[in-house]
C-alpha positions in Angstrom: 173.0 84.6 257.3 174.1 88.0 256.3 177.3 88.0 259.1 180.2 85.8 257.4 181.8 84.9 260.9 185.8 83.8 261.2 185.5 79.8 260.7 187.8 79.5 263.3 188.4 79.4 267.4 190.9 80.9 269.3 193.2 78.6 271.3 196.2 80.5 271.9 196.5 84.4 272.6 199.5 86.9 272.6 199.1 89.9 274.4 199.6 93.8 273.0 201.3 95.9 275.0 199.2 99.2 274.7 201.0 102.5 274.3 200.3 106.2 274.8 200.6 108.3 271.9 203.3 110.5 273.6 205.3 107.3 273.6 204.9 106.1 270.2 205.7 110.0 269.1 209.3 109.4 270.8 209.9 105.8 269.5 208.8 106.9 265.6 210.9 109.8 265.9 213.8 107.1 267.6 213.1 105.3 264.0 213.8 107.7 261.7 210.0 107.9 260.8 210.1 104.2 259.0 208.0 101.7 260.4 210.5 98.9 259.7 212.5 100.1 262.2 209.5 100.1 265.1 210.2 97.0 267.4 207.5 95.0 267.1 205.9 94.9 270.6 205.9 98.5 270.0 203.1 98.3 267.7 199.2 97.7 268.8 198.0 96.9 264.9 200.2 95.4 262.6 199.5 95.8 259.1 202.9 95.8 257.9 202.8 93.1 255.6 200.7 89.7 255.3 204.2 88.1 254.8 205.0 85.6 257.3 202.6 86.2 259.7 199.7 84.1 259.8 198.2 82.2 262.7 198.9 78.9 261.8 196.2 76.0 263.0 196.0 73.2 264.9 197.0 70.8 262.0 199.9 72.7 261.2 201.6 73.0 264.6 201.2 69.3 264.9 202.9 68.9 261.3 206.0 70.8 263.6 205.9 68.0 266.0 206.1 65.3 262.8 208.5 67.2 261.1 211.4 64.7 260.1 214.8 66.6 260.2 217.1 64.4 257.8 219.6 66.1 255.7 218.3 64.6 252.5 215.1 62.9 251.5 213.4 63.4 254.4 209.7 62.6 254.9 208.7 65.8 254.9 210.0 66.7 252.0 208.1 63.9 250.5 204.7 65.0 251.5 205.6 69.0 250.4 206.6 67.9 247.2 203.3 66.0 247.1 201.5 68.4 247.7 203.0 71.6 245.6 203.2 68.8 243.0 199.5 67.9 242.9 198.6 71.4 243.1 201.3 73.1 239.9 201.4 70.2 238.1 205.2 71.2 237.8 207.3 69.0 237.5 210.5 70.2 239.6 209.8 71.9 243.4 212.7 72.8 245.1 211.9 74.5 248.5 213.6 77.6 249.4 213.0 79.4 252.5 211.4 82.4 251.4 210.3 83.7 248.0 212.8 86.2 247.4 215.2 83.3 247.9 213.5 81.8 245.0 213.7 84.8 242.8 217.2 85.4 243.7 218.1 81.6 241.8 215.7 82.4 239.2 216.9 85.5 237.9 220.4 84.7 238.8 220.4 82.0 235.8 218.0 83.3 233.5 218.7 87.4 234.0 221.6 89.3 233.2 222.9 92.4 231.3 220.6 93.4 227.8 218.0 91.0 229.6 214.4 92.4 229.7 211.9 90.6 232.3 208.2 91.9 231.8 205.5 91.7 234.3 201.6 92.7 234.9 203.2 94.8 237.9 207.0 93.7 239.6 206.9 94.0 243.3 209.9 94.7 245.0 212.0 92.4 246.0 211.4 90.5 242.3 212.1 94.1 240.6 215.5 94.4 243.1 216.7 90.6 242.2 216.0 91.1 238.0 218.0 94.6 238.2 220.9 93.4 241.0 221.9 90.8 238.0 222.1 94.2 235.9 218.9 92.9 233.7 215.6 95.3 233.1 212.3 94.7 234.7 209.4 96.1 232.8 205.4 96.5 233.8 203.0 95.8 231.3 199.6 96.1 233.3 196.5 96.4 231.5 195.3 100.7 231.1 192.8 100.3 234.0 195.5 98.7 236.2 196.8 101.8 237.8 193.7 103.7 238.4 192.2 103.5 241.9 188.5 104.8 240.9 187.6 102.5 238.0 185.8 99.7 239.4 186.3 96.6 236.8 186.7 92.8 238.0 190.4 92.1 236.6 192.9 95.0 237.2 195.7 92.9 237.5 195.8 91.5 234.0 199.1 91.8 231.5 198.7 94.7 228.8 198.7 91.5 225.8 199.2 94.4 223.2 202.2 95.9 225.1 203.6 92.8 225.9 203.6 92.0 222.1 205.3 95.1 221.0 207.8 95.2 223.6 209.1 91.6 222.9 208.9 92.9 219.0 211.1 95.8 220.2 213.8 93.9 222.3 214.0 91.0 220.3 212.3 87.2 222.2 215.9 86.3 222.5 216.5 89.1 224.9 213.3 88.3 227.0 214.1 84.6 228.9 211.0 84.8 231.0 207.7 86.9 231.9 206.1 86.9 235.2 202.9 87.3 235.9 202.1 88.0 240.0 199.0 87.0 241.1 197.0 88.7 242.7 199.0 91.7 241.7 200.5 93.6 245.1 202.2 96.6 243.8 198.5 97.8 242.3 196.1 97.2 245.1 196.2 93.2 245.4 194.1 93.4 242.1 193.7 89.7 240.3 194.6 88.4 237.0 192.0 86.4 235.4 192.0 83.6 233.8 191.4 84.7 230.1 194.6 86.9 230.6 196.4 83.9 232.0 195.8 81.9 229.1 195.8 84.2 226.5 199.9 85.5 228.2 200.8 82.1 227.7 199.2 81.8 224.0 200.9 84.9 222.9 204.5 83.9 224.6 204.5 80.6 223.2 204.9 82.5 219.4 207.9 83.5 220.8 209.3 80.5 223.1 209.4 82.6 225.9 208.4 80.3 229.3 205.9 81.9 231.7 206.5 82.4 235.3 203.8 83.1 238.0 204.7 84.8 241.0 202.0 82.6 243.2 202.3 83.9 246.7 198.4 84.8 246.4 197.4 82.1 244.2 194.4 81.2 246.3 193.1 84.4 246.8 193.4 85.1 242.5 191.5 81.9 242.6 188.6 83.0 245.1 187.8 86.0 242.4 188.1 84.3 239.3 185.3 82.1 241.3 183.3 85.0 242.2 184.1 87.3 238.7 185.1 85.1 235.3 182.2 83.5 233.6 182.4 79.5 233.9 184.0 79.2 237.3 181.2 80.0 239.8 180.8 75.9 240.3 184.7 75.0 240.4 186.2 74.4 243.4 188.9 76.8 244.0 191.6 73.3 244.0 190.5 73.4 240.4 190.8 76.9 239.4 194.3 76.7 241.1 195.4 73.5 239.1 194.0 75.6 235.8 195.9 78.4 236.7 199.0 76.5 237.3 198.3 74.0 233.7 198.9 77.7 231.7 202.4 77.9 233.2 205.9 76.9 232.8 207.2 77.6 236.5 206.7 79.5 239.3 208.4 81.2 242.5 205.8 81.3 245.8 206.8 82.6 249.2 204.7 80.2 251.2 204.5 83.1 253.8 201.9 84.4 252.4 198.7 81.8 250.7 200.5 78.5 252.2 199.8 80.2 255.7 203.5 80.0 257.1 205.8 81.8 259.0 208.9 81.3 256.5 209.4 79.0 253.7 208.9 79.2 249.6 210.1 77.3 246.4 210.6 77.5 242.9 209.1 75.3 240.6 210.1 74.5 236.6 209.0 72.1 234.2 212.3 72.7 232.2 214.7 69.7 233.5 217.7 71.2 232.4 216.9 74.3 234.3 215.7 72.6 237.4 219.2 70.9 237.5 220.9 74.4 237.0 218.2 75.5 240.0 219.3 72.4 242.7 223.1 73.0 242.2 223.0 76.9 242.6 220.3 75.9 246.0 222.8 74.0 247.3 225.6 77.0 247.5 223.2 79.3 249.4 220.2 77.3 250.7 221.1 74.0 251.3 220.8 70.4 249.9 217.8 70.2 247.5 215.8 68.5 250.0 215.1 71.2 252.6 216.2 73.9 250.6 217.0 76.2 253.9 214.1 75.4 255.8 213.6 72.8 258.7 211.2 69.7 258.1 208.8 71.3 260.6 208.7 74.3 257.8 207.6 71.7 255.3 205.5 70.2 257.3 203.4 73.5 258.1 203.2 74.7 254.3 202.4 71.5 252.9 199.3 71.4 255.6 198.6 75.8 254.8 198.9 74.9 251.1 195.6 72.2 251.8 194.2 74.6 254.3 194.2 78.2 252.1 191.9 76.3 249.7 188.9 76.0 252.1 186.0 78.1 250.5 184.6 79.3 254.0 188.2 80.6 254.9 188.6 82.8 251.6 184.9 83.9 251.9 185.8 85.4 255.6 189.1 86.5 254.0 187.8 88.7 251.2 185.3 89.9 253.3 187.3 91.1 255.9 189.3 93.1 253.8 186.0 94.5 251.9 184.5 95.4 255.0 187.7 97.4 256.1 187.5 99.2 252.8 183.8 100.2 253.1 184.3 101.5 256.5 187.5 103.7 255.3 185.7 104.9 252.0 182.5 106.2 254.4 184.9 108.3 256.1 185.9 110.0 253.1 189.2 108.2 253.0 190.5 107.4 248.8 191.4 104.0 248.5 192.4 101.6 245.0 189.0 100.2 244.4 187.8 97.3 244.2 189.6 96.1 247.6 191.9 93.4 246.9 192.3 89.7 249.0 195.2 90.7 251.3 195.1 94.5 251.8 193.6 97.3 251.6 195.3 100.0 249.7 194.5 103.9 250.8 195.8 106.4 248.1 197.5 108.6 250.1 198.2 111.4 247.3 194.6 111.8 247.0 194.0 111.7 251.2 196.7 114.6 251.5 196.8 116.8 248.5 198.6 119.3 250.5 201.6 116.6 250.3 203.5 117.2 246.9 204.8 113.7 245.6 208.7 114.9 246.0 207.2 115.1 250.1 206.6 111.3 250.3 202.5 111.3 251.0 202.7 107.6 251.9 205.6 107.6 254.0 203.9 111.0 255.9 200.7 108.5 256.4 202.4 105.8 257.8 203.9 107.7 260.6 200.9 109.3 261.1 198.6 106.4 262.1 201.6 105.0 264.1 201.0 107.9 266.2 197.9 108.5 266.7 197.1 104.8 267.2 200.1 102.7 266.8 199.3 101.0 263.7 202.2 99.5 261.4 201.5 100.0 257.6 203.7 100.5 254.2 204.7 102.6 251.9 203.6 101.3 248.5 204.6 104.7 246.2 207.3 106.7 245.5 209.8 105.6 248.3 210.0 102.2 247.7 209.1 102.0 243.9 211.2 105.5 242.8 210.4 106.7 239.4 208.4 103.5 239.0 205.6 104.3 241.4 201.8 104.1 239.8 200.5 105.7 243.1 201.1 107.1 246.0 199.8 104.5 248.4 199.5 102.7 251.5 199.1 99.4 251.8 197.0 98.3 255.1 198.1 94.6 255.0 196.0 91.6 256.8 197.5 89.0 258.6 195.7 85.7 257.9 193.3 84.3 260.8 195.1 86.7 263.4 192.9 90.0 263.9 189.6 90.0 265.6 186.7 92.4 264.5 187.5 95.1 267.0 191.0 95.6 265.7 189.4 96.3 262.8 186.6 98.7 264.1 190.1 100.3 265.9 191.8 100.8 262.6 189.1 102.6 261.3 188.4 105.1 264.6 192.4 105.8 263.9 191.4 106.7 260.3 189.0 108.5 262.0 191.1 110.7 264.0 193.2 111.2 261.0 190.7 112.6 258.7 189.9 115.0 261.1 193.6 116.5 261.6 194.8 115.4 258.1 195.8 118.7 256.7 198.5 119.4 259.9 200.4 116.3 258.8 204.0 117.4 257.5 205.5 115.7 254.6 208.9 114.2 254.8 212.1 113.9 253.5 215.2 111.5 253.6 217.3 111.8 256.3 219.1 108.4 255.3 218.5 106.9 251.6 219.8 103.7 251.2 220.8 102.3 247.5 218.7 99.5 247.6 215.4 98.2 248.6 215.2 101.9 250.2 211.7 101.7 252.1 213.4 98.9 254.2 216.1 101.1 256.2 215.9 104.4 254.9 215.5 107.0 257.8 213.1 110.4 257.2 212.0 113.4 258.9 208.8 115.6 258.8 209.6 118.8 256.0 
């Protein structure tokens, strides 16, 4: 059949509470023209961020009911480490409860002043937590990574050549780690294959230097190194996962994103000596090593997502859902970074309003824009929250996992539609409020 249908039911709804666009006028305005700052039933579509909310499925809720609460060692614990350990092959997990958490203990031991921490692309929250301990965080995507037009399978893959003469440049004792985030957010969800994965490691073994993946979308990297890399149409996507993971020396994962949780995460190491640096830092901020801030039920539900997320018939919907969104916005004229990613899709908004100089925010002018003319919640992926480090002004239209129907969809794009037609009366914006860090969280704004 040509119609890829959700493989799911629905068993439990929550109701939107519809607003007039005189309303959401006042309540943007009432929010400084930042999203973040909407209250949530305010908001009819929310494509905000794919982070932590996901519709979790019958297997997972009753995981909450099994979920053992002991301080230490509990059976849950058990069957999460079971789990991410079968899947990394790493030999340390320590659960955190969220991603950033993870990053925070990661770069906290390993970072540091004169320290330089290369990536494909760092999102935010990694680039904030390697700079906060006063060390540098560097891209090093490949030349095609950051342009929306060119249409090639793997835009997401480390710059190998860069990556060499940077390390040359700063010395390998300067550079303690190098992440590589899959699927790669910051550029349009774009995946790393599984050449570049190899070959990273290959080159950063010359120089000792471990490799880290940032795996929050493992699964979905997976699904298109299935569909795109020659050799892996006829793996399972369990196996190109457990590949992906054999190249690797550790790895941070919000689970709130491809373990199909509402909170939880973990950071896992080979290194002994580092895992044991890793548990006694946990235990100061997070908690004992066991639970690592999170509730058994929490381990529970991303030990059953982490199972779940590798079911070929979901991703197929998945992808697809987000490639049919794209088509639709790209027949209306609307720029987007092509090809469309797993989670998102990304519009480039410094394309869609030329009128809009970059100094005037074009993303953050967008945003507040389709709140108001049909309440939906998007992000800012440019200037204002990547400063001088922006590839492109864009916005990211983010999908929460198994929790839109197709009509929402067909909504968002009759809201694009409306848009396009009025586009060149939006206003640009300015900061009312800039805060120091992590800026596209609270900053406040108003139309120039």
């Amino acid at each position: 059949m040509r119609t890829i249908i959700e493989p799911f039911r629905i068993k439990m709804v929550e109701p939107i509470r519809m607003t007039t666009k005189e309303e959401r006028q006042a309540i943007i305005e009432a929010a400084g023209y930042n999203p973040f700052l909407v209250k949530a039933e305010d908001v009819l579509i929310d494509l905000l961020t794919d982070s932590g909310t996901s519709a979790m499925s019958q297997e997972q809720w009753a995981g909450l009911m099994r979920g053992d609460e002991s301080y230490a060692g509990s059976r849950s614990f058990i069957r999460f480490e079971s789990v991410t350990k079968s899947l990394t092959g790493l030999r340390h997990v320590i659960p955190t409860h969220q991603g950033r958490a993870a990053e925070r203990i990661l770069f906290s031991l390993v970072g540091g002043k004169g320290r330089i921490i290369p990536s494909n692309t760092h999102f935010d929250t990694t680039r904030a937590n390697i700079e906060f301990e006063g060390a540098r965080a560097v891209d090093v995507i490949a030349p095609d990574g950051t342009d929306p037009e060119v249409l090639a399978p793997f835009k997401g893959n480390m710059d190998l050549v860069a990556l060499e003469a940077l390390i040359r440049d700063v010395g390998p004792e300067n550079v303690p780690v190098c992440m590589l985030t899959v699927t790669n957010n910051a550029t349009g969800g774009q995946p790393v294959s599984m050449a570049n994965i190899r070959d990273t490691k290959a080159l950063l073994r010359q120089f000792d230097i471990p490799l880290f993946l940032d795996a929050c979308r493992f699964a979905e990297n997976a699904w298109f190194i299935k569909m795109r890399e020659d050799g892996y149409a006829e793996k399972t996507l369990e196996e190109i996962a457990k590949e992906m993971f054999s190249h690797v020396d550790g790895c941070t994962m919000s689970a709130k994103k491809d373990a199909l949780a509402n909170i939880g995460g973990f950071l896992a190491v080979n290194d002994d000596e580092l895992a044991q640096r890793v548990r006694a830092l946990l235990i100061l901020t997070e908690g004992f090593p066991t639970y690592g801030g999170l509730a058994g039920r929490d381990l529970e539900a991303i030990a059953q997502g982490l199972i779940e997320i590798l079911d070929e018939d979901y991703m197929r919907y998945r992808v697809r859902s987000v490639e049919f969104l794209g088509e639709r916005l790209l027949s209306l004229g609307v720029p987007i970074f092509q090809p469309t990613g797993g989670h998102a899709v990304y519009v480039d908004a410094g394309r869609f309003l030329p009128h809009i100089p970059e100094s005037r925010f074009p993303g953050q002018a967008l945003v507040s824009a389709l709140y108001v003319e049909g309440g939906i919640r998007a992000v800012e992926v440019g200037s204002v929250m990547f400063g001088h480090n922006a590839k492109a002004e864009l916005v990211r239209l983010a999908i929460p996992r198994r929790v839109l129907t197709q009509s929402h969809v067909e909504y968002v794009v009759e809201v694009f539609e409306s848009i396009v037609r009025n586009k060149d009366n939006i206003p640009g914006m300015r900061f009312v409020h800039e805060a120091k860090v992590l800026r596209h969280f609270t900053s406040t704004f108003e139309p120039v």
